[in-house]
N, C-alpha and C positions, 0 to 999 in steps of 0.2 A: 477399462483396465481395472482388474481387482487386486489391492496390495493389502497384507496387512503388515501391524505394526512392528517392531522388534529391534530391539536394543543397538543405537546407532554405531554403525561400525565405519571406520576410518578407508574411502575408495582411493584419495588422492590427497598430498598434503592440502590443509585446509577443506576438505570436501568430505561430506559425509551420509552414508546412506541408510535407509532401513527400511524394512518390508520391499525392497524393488532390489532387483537384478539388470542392470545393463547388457547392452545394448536396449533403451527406448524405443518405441518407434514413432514417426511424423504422423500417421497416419492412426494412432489411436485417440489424438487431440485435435480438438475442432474449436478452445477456447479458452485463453492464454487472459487471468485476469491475475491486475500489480497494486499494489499499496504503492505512496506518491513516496511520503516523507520517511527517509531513511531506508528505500526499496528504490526508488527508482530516479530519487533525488537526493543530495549528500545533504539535508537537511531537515531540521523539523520546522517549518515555516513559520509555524504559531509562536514560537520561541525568538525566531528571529524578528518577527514583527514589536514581540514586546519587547528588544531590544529600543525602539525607538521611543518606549513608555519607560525608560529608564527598569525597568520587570522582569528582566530576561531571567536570572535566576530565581524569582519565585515562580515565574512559569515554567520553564525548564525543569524545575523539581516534582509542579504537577504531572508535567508531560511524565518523566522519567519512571513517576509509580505507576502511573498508567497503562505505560508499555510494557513495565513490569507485568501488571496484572496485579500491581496492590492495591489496587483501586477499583472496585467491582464495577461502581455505575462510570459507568464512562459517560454518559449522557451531562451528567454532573460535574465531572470532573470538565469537561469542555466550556459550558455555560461557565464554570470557575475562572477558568482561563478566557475567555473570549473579553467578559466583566472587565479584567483587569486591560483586555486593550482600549478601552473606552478612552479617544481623545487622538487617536493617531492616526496620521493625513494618509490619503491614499497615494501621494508621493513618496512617503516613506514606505507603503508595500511596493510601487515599481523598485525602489531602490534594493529591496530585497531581490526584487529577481530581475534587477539586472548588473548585480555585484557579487551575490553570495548564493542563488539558486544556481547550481551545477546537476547535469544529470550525474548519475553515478557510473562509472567503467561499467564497460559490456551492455550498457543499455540499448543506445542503435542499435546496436548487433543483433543482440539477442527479439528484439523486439520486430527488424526487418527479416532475420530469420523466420519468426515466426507466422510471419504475413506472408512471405515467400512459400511457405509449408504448407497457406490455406488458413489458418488459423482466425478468427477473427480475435481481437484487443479489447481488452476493456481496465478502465483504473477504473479503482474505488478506492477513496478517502475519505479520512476523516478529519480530514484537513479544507479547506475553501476551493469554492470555484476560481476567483482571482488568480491562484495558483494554479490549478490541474490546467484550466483552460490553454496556460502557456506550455503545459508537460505537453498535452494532447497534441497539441500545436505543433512542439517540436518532434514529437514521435509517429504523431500520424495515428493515434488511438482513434479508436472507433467511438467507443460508448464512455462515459465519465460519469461518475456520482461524488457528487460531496456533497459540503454547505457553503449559503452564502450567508454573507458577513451582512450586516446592516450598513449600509452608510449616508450619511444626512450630510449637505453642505460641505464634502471631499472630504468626512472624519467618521470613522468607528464611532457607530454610540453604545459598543459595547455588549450588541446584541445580536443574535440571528436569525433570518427568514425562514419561516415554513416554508416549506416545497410540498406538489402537488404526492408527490409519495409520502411525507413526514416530514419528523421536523430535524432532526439530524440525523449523518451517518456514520451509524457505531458497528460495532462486531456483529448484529444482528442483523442489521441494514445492510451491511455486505454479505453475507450472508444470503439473505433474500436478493441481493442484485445478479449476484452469481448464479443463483440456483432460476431467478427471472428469465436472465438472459439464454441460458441453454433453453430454460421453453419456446423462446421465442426462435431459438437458433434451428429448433427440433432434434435437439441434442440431449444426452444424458450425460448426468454432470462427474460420471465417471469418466467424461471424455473433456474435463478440463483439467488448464493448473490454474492453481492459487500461488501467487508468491509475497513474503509480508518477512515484518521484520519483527511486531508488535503482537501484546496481547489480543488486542481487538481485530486482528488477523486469523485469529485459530478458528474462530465459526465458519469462513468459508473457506477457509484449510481442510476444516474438517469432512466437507462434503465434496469437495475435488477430489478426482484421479492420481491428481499431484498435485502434492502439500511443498510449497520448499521454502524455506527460511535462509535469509540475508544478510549474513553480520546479525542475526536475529538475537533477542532475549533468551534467560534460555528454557521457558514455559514453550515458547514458539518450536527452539529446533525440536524437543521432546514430540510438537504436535505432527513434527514432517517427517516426509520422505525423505526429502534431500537438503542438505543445511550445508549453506557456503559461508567457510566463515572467514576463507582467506581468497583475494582477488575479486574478480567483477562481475557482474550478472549471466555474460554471456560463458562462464563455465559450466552453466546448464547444459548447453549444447552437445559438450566431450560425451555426456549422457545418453546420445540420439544416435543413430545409425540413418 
């Protein structure tokens, strides 16, 4: 599908479009890829975690210019924050998700919906496997990329694992996983969406068929199609035919 861009106009309270005309169709999309934290979970994990470091709001503020998009090197800004969680148990991350990780409304939905359509799933974060492994889990995703976390003797030392692709995943790194996966799909990546909420979301926004933004920044809704800024994930759908 080929859309361009143009000045986002108001489809449904909270909902909004540009460059696309509704009715959608199922059958122009072959692969549905999610950002974790604040897309398809009601949190930023990394923030919650330094909760237990007593940090939350000095990492919370890193997180927040980040997703802005005030903070260029996002590679940087991550190592910044990961640093500061050096020393916290990995009972304090289950306790994260099994207290304060919540998927967000419309997510089953929209996410069975789209496996029902044919579609195949993929998250990309920029957040931990610790975390996605239980999203994927719960949703039944197919493909997953993030980072992992270091951890010595059941505690963060504050740092993280290369992986056999690199060493962490930013806007560029999703990017390339999105654009990976259609090759491997034998797909072209006009026949995906991307959905995100954050600045390190627009690179593989950018090369998707559909861009859509989440309660998104608002560098992000500028970069989509479609930007939901009131209700749950699964009002993509009302878009489809």
């Amino acid at each position: 599908m080929t859309t361009t861009r143009a000045s986002l106009t108001l489809h449904a309270p909270g909902l909004w479009l540009q460059g696309i005309t509704p009715p959608l169709h199922w059958q122009d999309f072959k692969l549905i890829a999610f950002d974790m934290d604040s897309t398809l979970i009601n949190i930023e994990c990394i923030d919650e975690v330094a909760d237990a470091a007593g940090r939350k709001a000095e990492v919370a503020a890193i997180t927040e210019a980040a997703m802005r998009g005030e903070i260029t090197d996002y590679k940087d800004s991550l190592r910044q924050r990961v640093a500061l969680l050096k020393g916290v148990s990995v009972n304090a991350m289950t306790e994260v998700v099994t207290h304060r990780l919540k998927l967000n409304p419309g997510a089953s939905k929209l996410v069975a919906a789209c496996k029902q359509a044919g579609m195949s799933t993929l998250l990309v974060s920029g957040g931990f496997t610790f975390f996605t492994d239980h999203v994927q889990a719960l949703l039944g995703i197919e493909r997953v990329r993030s980072n992992v976390l270091e951890v010595v003797n059941g505690h963060l030392t504050g740092r993280m694992v290369d992986q056999a692709w690199g060493d962490i995943c930013d806007g560029e790194e999703k990017r390339r996983m999105l654009l990976g996966t259609c090759e491997a799909l034998g797909i072209e990546p006009s026949q995906s969406i991307a959905m995100g909420d954050g600045a390190n979301d627009i690179p593989m926004m950018s090369v998707a068929g559909l861009a859509v933004a989440y309660h998104a920044k608002p560098r992000v809704r500028e970069a989509a199609h479609v930007a939901i800024d009131e209700g749950g994930l699964d009002r993509l759908l009302a878009l489809f035919a």
